[in-house]
N, C-alpha and C positions, 0 to 999 in steps of 0.2 A: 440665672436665666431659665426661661419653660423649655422642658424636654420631652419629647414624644418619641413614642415606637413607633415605629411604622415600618412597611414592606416592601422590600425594593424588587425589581425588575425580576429577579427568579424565583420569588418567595420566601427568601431569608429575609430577617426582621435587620433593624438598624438604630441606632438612636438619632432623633432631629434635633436640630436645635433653626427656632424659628426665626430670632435675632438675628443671626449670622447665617440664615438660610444653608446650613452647614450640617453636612451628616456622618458619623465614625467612617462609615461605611461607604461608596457608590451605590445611589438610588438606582442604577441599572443593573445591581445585585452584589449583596455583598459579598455572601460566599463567593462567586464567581471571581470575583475580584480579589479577596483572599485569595485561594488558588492559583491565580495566573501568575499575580504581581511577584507574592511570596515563596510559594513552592515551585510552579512550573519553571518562573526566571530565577529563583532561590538556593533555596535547600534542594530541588533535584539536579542541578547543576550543580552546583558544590560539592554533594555527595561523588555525583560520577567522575570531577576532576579531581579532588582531592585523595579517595576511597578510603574514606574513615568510618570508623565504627560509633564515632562518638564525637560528638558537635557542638559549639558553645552558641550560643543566640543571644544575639541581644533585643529587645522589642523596644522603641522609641514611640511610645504611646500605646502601654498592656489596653485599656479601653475595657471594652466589651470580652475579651477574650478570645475571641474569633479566631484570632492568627497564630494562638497557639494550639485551638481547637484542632483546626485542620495540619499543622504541625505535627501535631501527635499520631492522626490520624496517615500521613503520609508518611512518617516514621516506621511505623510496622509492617509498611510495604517495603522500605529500604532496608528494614531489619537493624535499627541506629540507633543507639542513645542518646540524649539529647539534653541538654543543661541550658537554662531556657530563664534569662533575666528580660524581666518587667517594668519599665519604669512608668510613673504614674504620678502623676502631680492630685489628679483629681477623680480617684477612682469611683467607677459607676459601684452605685449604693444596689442591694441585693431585691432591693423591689423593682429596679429597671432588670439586675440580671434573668429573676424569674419569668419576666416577660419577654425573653429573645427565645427564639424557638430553631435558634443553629443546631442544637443535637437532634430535634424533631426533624428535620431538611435534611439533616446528612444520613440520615437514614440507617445508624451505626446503633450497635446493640449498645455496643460501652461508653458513648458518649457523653449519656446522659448526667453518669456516674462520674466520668470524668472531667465535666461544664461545673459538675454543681463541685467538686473538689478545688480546681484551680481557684474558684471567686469564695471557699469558706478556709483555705488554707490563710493564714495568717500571715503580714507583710515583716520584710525583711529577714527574712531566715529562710536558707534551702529547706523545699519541702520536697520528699522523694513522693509524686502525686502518681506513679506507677513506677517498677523495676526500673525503667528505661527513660524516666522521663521526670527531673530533675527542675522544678521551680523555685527562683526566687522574685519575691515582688520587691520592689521598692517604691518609696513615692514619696517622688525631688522633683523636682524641678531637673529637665533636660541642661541647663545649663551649669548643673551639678556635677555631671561626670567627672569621672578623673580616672577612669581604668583606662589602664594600660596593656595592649596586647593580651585581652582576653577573648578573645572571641572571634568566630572565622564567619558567621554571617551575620547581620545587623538587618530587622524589619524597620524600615525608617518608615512609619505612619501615623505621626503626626497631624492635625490639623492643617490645613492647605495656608499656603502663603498667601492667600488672598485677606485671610484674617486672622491669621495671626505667622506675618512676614519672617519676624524675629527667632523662629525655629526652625528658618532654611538659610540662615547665616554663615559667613566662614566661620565665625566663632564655633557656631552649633559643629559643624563637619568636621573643621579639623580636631574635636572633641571623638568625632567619628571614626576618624580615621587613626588616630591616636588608639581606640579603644580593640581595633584590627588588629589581629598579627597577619604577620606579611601573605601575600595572595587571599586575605581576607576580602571579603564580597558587603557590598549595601546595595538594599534592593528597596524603590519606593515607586506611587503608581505618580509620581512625577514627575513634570518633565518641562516646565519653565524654563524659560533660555535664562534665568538670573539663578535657579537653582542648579543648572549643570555648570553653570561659571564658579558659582562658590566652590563647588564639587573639585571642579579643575583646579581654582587655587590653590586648595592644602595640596593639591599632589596626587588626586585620584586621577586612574584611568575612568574615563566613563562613555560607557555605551547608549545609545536611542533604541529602546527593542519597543514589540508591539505591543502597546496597550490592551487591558482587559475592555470587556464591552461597555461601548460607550465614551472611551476613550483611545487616541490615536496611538500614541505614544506612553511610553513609561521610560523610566532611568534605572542603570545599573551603575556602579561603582566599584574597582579592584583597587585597593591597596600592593603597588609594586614595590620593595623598596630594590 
């Protein structure tokens, strides 16, 4: 399928796909939308209820790299380590990565350094991409999981159920929720009344909190057991 760059709503770039009129990101901006969905409803919640020094992630659609971009980025403000899995069926090729201009936007000296490391480290093997911040890629298929109780927060972002339904499933979640240890957190900028139902079937608590710009709503999910 054709895929373009282009520039959402704050000036962060995105990938389009013009088939599917579907983009990685919110065309009313991606970072922005990164930040709210993933750190503000996220990682700085979990950091402050849990007070851990060290964090396990999982990301359901590495993509663009975005959402570990600012990840890292709000880590050194928390002062946290962070062990940070990718999963990836169809990862963006290094001539789409070179043209996103997320380290240019966030306005960070070390960013840049650390954009271009995450997409040249190599898949399947922990890569230590700073002291503090610990990646692995893989790239399966979401419906591959099988971890069990590793991880305390989960980036569910995905392509939207509109086109491709089949990734906001009971199957897919309670793969999710399975992958949680207990008061384990999923955070996505979703909020479909058929994906907070799936959500409620495995067994998750789930919250309706406020959407990033542009949108109403988003979803949270606790793992109680």
């Amino acid at each position: 399928m054709k895929r373009e760059i282009i520039i959402t709503g704050d000036g962060s770039s995105t990938i389009h796909i013009p088939e599917w009129n579907e983009q990685y990101h919110s065309k009313h901006g991606a970072l922005q939308e990164a930040r709210h969905v993933f750190i503000d409803m996220g990682l700085i919640p979990v950091c402050k209820r849990e007070d851990l020094n060290e964090i396990s992630i999982l990301e359901i659609g590495f993509g663009t790299g975005l959402n570990s971009l600012v990840t890292w980025e709000e880590a050194q403000n928390q002062n946290i380590s962070i062990n940070y899995t990718g999963v990836e069926a169809y990862p963006v090729v290094l001539d789409e990565v070179e043209k996103l201009n997320f380290s240019k936007v966030l306005q960070q000296p070390l960013a840049i350094d650390f954009f271009g490391k995450i997409h040249q480290s190599e898949w399947e093997n922990k890569i230590a991409i700073t002291k503090s911040f610990n990646l692995t890629k893989q790239q399966k298929f979401f419906q591959d999981i099988i971890d069990i109780e590793l991880y305390d927060l989960i980036y569910f972002d995905a392509f939207g159920a509109r086109v491709q339904p089949e990734l906001w499933s009971v199957e897919i979640f309670n793969k999710m929720y399975n992958a949680l240890k207990n008061n384990g957190v999923l955070v996505t900028y979703a909020a479909k009344g058929s994906v907070r139902r799936a959500m409620l079937e495995v067994g998750f608590i789930v919250e309706r909190l406020a959407g990033p710009p542009g949108k109403r709503e988003m979803l949270r999910a606790t793992k109680k057991i």
